[in-house]
Backbone bond lengths (Angstrom), bond angles and torsions (degrees), N, CA, C in turn:
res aa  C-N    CA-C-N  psi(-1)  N-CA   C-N-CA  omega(-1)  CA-C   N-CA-C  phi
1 X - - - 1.447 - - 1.533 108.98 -
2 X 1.118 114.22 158.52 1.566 130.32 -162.16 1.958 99.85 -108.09
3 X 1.412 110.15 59.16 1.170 133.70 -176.37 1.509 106.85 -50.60
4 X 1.195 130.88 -38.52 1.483 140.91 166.74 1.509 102.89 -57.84
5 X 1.406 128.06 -70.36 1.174 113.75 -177.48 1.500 123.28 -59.18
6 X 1.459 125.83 -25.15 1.418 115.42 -176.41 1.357 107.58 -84.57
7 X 1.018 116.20 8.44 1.846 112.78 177.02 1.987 94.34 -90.85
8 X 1.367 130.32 1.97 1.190 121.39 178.32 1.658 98.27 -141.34
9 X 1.195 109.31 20.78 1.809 97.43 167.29 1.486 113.13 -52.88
10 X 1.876 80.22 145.88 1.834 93.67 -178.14 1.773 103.77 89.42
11 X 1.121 150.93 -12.12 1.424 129.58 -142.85 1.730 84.36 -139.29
12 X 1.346 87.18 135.22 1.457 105.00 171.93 2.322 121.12 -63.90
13 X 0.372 115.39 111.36 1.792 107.05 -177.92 1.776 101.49 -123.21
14 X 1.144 114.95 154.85 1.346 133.34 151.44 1.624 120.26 -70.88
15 X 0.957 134.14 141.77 1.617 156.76 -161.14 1.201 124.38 -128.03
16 X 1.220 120.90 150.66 1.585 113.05 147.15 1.685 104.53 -152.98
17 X 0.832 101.07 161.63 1.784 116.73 -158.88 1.922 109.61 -163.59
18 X 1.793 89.50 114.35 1.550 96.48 177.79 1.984 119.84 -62.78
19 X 1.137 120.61 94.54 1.448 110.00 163.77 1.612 122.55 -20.01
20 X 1.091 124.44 123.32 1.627 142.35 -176.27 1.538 126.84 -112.18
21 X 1.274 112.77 -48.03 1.152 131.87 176.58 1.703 128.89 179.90
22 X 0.970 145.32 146.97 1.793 137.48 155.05 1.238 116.16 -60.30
23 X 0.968 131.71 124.51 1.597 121.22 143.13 1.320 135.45 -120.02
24 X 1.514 139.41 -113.70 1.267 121.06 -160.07 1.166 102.62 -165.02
25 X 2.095 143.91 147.91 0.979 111.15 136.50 1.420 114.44 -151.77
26 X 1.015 136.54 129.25 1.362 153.04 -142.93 1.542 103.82 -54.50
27 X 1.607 111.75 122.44 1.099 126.13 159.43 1.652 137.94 -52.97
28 X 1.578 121.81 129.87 1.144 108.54 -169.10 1.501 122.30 -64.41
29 X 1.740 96.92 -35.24 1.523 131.14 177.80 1.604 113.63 -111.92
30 X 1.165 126.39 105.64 1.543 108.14 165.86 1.388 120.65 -55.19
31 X 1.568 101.66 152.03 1.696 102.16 174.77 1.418 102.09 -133.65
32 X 1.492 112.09 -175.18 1.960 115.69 -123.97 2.102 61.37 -123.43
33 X 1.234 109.53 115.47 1.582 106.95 153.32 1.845 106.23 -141.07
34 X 1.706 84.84 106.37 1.661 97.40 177.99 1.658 101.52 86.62
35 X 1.258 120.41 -116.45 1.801 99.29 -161.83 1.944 74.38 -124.75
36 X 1.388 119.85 -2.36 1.570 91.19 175.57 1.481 125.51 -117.79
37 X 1.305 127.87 -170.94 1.344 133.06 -178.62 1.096 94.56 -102.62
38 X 1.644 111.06 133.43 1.271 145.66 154.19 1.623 149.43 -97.66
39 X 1.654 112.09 92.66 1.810 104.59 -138.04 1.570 88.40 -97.51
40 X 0.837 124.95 3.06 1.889 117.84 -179.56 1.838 113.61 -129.20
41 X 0.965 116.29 153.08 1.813 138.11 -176.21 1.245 88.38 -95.51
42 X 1.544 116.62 138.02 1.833 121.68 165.10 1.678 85.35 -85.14
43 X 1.454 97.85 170.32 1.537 114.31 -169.71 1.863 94.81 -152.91
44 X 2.028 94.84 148.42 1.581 91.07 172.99 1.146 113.17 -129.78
45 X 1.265 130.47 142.66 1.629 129.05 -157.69 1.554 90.94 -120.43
46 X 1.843 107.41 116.49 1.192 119.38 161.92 1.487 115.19 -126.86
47 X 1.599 101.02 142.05 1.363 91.65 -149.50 1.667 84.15 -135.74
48 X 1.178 119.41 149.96 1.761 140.41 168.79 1.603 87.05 80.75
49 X 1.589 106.52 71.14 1.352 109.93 -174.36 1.913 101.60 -105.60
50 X 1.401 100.69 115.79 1.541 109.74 -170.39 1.538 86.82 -104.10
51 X 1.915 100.88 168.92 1.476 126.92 -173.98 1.671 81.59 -94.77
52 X 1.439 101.50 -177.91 1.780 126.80 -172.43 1.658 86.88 -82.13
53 X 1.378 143.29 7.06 1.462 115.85 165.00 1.530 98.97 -122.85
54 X 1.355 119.13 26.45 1.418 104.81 161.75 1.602 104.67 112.75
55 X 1.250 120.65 -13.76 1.936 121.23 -125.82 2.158 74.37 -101.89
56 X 1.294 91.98 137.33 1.931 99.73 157.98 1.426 102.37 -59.90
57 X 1.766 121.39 133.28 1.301 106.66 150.32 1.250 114.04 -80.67
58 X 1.976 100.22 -48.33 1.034 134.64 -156.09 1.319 123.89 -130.02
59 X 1.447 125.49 156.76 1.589 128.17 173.88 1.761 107.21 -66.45
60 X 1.965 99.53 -51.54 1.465 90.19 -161.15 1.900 75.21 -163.56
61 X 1.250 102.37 144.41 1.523 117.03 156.59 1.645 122.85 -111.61
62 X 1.014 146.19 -170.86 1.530 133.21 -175.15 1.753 70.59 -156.89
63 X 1.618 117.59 154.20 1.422 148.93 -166.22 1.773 103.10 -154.79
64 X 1.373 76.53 136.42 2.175 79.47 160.73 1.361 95.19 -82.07
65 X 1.102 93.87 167.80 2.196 106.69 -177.91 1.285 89.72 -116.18
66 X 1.927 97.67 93.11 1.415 102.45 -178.65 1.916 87.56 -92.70
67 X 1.586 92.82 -165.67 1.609 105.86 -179.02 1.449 110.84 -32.55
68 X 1.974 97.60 -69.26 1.601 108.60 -179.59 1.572 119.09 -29.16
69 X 1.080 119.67 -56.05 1.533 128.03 -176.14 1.733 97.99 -68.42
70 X 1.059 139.27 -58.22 1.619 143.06 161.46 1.489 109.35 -38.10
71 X 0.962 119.05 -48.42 1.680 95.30 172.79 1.575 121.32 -98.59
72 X 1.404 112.13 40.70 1.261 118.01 169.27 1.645 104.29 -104.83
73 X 1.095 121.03 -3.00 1.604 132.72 166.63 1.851 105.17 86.86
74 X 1.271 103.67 -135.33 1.183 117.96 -178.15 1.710 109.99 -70.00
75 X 1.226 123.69 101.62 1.241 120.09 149.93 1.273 120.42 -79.28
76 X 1.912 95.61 144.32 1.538 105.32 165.83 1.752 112.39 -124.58
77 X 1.395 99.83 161.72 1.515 93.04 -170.22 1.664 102.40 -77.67
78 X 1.962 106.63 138.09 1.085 120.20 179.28 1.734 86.96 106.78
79 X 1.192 148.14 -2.04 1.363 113.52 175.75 1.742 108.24 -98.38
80 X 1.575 89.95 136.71 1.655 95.81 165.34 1.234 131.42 -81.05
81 X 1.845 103.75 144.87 1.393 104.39 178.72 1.477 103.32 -128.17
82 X 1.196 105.93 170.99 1.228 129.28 -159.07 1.567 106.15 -123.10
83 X 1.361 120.33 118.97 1.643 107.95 -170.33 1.324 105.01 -154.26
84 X 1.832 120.69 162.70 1.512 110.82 -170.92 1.453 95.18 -112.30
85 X 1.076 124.89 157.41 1.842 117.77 177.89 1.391 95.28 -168.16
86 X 1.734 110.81 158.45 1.490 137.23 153.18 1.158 105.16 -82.32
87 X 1.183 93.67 148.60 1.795 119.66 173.74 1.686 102.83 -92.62
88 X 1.469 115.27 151.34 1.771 99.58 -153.09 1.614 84.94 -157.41
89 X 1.137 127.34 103.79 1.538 113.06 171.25 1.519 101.94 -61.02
90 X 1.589 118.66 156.13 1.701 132.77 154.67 1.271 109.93 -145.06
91 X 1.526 105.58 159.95 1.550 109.14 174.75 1.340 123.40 -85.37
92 X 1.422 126.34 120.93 1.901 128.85 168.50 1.146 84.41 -69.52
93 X 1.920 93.21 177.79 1.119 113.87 115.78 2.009 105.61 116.77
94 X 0.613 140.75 117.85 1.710 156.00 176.82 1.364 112.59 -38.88
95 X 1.596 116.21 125.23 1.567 124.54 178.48 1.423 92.16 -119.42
96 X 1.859 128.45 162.01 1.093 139.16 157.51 1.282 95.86 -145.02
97 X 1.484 114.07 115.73 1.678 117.09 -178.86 1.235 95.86 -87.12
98 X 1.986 139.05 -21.97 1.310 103.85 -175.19 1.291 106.26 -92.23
99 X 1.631 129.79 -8.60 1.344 113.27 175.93 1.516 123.62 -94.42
100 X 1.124 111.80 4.43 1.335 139.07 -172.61 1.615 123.41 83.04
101 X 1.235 115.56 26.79 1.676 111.65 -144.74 1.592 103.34 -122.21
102 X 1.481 115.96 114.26 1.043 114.92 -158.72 2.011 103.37 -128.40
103 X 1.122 112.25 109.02 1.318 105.98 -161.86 1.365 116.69 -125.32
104 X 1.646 116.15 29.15 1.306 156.73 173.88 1.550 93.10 -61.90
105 X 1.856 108.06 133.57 1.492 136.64 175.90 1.704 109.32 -134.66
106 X 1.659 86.17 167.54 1.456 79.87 146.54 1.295 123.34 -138.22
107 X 1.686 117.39 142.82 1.546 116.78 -171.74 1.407 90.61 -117.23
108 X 1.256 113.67 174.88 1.375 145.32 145.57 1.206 147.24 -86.74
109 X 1.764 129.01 134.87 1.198 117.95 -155.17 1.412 76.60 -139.35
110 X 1.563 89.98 -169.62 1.445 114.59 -177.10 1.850 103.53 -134.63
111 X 1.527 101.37 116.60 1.504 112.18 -171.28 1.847 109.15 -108.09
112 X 1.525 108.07 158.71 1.114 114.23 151.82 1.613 103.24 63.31
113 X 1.378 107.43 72.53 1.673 108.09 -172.87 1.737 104.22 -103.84
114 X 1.458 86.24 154.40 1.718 91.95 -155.56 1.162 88.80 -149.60
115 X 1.740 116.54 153.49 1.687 123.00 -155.72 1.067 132.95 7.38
116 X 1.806 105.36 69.10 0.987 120.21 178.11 2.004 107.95 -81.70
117 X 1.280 107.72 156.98 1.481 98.53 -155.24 1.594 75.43 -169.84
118 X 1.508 116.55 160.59 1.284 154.69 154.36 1.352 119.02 -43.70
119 X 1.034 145.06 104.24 1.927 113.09 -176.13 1.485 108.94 -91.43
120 X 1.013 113.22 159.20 1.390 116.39 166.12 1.973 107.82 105.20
């Protein structure tokens, strides 16, 4: 669990988080972008993501690559960004209703990022 962040659930803070890589993750519904169908969300993996005084929250967060992250242009891996977000509890974690095994938590993320920007 992301014990740093639940000591500030609910509260908006500033961030920064090293860029790592894009990835992907499969859509429930495809959607129509340009003349084709689209069955997966791009995703951005920032990882050694500190608060505005320096402090680790986190190892790594994963983001949709909303606009904010799109108009920062060309990312390369290793560049920092700078971003504003809520802290948002959600549930991890693996259920099996036929074996009975339910191994569901709750962690913390960081939602809804806003002036996101380059740092430095």
């Amino acid at each position: 669990m992301r014990s740093d962040l639940k000591e500030i659930e609910g509260e908006r803070k500033t961030f920064t988080g090293m860029f790592a890589r894009f990835g992907k993750k499969d859509r429930y519904r495809p959607k129509k972008v340009g003349d084709e169908w689209v069955t997966y969300d791009v995703t951005v993996l920032l990882v050694d993501v500190r608060d505005s005084d320096g402090n680790r929250v986190t190892d790594h967060l994963w983001f949709n690559y909303t606009k904010g992250f799109e108009r920062l242009g060309d990312l390369k891996e290793g560049d920092v960004i700078r971003f504003d977000a809520r802290v948002r509890p959600y549930i991890k974690g693996y259920v099996n209703h036929r074996e009975y095994i339910d191994e569901r938590e709750v962690d913390y993320k960081l939602a809804y990022p806003t002036k996101v920007a380059r740092a430095g």
